[in-house]
C-alpha positions as CSV (number, residue, x, y, z in Angstrom):
1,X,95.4,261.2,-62.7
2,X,99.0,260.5,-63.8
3,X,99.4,257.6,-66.1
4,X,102.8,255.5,-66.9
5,X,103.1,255.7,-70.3
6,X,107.2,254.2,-70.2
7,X,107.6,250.5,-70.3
8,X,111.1,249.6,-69.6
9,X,113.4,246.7,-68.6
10,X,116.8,246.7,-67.3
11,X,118.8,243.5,-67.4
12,X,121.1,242.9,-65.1
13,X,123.7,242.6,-67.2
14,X,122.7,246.6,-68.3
15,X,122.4,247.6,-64.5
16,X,126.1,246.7,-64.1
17,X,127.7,247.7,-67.2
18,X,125.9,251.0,-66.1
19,X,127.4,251.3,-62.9
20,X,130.5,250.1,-63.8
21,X,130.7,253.5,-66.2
22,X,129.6,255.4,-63.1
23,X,132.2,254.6,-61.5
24,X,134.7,255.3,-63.8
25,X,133.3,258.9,-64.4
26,X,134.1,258.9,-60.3
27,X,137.1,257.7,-60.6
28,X,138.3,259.9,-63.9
29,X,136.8,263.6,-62.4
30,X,137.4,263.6,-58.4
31,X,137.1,266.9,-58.3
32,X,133.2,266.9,-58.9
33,X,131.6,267.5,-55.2
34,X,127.8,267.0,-54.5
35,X,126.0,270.2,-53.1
36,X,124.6,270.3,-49.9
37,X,120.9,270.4,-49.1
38,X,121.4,274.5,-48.7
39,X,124.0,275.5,-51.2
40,X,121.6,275.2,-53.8
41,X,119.0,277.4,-52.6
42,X,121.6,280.3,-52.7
43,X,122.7,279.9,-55.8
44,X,121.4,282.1,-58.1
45,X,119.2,280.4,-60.9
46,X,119.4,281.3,-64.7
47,X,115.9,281.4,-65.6
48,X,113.6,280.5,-68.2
């Protein structure tokens, strides 16, 4: 059995000033693309 062992709380104020940041690392580096569900299965992986 898999037990919790991280006891965290996020304040609101956290949660935004997080996704405020978010979106400036968006807005600073447009050219960052997500991967579709298949391109990563045909890249090839580095390993251990």
């Amino acid at each position: 059995m898999t037990t919790n062992r991280i006891s965290a709380a996020l304040t609101q104020v956290d949660r935004d000033a997080v996704m405020t940041a978010i979106l400036t690392i968006r807005s600073k580096l447009p050219f960052l693309v997500d991967l579709t569900a298949e391109e990563p299965k045909v890249l090839p992986k580095m390993g251990v």
